[in-house]
DRENTI-914803 format. One record per residue (C-alpha): residue in one letter; x, y, z. Coordinates in Angstrom, 1 decimal. Example, Ala and Ser with C-alpha at 12.3 -4.5 7.8 and 13.67 -1.06 7.14 Angstrom:
2
<kese type="A" xx="12.3" yy="-4.5" zz="7.8"/>
<kese type="S" xx="13.7" yy="-1.1" zz="7.1"/>
! end
This chain:
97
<kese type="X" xx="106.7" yy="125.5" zz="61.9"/>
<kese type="X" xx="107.7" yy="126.7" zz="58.9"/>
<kese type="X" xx="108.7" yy="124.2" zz="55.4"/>
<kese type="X" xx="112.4" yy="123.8" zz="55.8"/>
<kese type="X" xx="111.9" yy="122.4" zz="59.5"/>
<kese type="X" xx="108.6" yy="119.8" zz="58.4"/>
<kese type="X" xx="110.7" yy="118.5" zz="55.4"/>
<kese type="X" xx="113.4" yy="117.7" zz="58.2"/>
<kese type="X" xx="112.0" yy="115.7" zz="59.8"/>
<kese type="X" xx="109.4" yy="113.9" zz="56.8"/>
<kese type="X" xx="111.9" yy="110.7" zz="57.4"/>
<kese type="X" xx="110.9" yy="110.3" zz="61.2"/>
<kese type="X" xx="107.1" yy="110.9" zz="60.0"/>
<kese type="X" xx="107.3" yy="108.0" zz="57.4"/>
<kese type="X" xx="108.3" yy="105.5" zz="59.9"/>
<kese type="X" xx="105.4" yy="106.8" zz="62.1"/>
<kese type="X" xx="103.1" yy="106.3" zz="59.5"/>
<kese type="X" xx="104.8" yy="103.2" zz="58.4"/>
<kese type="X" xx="104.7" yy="101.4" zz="61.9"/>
<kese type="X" xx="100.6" yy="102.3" zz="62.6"/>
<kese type="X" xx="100.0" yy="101.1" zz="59.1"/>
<kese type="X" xx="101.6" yy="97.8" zz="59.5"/>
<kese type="X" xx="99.8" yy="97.6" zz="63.0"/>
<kese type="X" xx="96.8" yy="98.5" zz="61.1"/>
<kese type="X" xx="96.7" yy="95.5" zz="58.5"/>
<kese type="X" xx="98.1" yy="93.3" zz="61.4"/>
<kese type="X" xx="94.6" yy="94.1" zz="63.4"/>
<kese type="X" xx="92.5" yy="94.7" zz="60.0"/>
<kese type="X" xx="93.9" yy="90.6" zz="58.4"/>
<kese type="X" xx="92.0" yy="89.6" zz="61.6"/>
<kese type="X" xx="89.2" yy="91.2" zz="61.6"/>
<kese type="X" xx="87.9" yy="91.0" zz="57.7"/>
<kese type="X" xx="87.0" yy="87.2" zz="57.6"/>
<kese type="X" xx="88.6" yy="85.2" zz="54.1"/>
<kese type="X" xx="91.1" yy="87.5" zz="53.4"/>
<kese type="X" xx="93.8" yy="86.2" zz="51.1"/>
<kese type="X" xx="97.0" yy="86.1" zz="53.1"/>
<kese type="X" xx="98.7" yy="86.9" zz="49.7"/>
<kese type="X" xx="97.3" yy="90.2" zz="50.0"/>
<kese type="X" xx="98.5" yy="90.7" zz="53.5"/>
<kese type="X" xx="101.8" yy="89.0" zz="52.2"/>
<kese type="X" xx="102.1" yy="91.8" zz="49.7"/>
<kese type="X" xx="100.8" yy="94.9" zz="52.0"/>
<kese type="X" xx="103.5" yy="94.4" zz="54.3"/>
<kese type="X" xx="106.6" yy="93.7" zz="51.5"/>
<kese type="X" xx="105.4" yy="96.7" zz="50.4"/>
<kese type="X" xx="105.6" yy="98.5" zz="54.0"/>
<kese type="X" xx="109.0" yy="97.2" zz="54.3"/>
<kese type="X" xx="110.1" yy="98.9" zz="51.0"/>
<kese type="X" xx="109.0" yy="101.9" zz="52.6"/>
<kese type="X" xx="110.8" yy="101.7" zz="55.6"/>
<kese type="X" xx="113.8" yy="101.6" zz="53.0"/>
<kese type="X" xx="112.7" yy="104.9" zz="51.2"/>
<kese type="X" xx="112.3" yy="106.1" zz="54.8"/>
<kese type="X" xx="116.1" yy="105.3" zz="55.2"/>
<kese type="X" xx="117.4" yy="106.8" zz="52.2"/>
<kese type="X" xx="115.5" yy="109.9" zz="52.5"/>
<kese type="X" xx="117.0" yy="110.2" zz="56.2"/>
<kese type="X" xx="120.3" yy="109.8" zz="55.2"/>
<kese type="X" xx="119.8" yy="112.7" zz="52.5"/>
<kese type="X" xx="118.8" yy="115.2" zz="55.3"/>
<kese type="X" xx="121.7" yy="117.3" zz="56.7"/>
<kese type="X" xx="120.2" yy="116.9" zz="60.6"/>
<kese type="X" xx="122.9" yy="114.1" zz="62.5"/>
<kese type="X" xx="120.2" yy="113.4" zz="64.9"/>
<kese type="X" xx="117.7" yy="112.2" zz="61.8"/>
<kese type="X" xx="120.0" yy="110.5" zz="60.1"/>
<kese type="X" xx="121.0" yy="108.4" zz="63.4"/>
<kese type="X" xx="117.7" yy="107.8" zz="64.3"/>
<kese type="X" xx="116.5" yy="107.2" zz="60.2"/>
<kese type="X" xx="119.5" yy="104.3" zz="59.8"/>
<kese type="X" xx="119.0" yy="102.8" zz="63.5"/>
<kese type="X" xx="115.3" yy="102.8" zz="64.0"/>
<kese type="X" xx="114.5" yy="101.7" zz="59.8"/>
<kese type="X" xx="116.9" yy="99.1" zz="59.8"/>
<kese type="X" xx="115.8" yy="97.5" zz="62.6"/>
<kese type="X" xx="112.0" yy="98.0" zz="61.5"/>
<kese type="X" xx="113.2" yy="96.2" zz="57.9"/>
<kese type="X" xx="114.6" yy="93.5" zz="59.3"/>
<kese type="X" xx="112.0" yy="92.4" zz="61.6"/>
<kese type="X" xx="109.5" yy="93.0" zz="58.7"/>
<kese type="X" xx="111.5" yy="91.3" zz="56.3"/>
<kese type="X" xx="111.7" yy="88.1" zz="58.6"/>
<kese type="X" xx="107.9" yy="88.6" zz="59.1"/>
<kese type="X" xx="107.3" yy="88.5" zz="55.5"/>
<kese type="X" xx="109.5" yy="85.2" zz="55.0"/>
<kese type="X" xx="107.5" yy="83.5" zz="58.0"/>
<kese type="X" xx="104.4" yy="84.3" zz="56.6"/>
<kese type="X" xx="105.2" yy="83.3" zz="53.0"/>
<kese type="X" xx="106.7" yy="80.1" zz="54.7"/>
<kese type="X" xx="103.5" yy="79.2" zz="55.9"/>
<kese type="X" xx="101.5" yy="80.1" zz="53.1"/>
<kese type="X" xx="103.7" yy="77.7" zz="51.3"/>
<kese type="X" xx="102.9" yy="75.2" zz="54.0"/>
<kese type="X" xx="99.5" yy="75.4" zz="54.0"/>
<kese type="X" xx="98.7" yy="75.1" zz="50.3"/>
<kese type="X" xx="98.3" yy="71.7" zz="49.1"/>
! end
């Protein structure tokens, strides 16, 4: 492939990437013992600004098919992360004396 076909389709990789790393700290928060669920709070708000940059850079490309798939498939992804993040923090908030 050559560069102007890989940067295409960069948006679609991000999301990827952003979906097997939020899997990742999802299986990783359970496996490291005492990890402060403040840092897992923060690793994912994080991961869901990313989906966001993952929208906006597939709405800049000029492929109709990307920038379906960017809006559809990283929306969807930021919402449920979103909501994920408030239920955690609404537990932590819970939990703490």
């Amino acid at each position: 492939m050559n560069e102007k076909n890989t940067s295409k389709i960069n948006p679609l990789v991000l999301t990827v990437a952003l979906i097997i790393a939020a899997f990742l700290v999802l299986v990783l928060s359970r496996v490291i013992q005492n990890i402060n669920l403040w840092v897992v709070i923060v690793i994912y708000f994080l991961i869901d600004i990313g989906f966001i940059v993952a929208m906006v850079i597939g709405i800049r490309t000029k492929i109709k098919p990307v920038v379906i798939i960017s809006i559809l498939g990283n929306s969807v992804l930021f919402v449920f992360m979103t909501i994920f993040v408030l239920l955690l923090t609404l537990a932590m908030g819970i939990s703490e004396p």
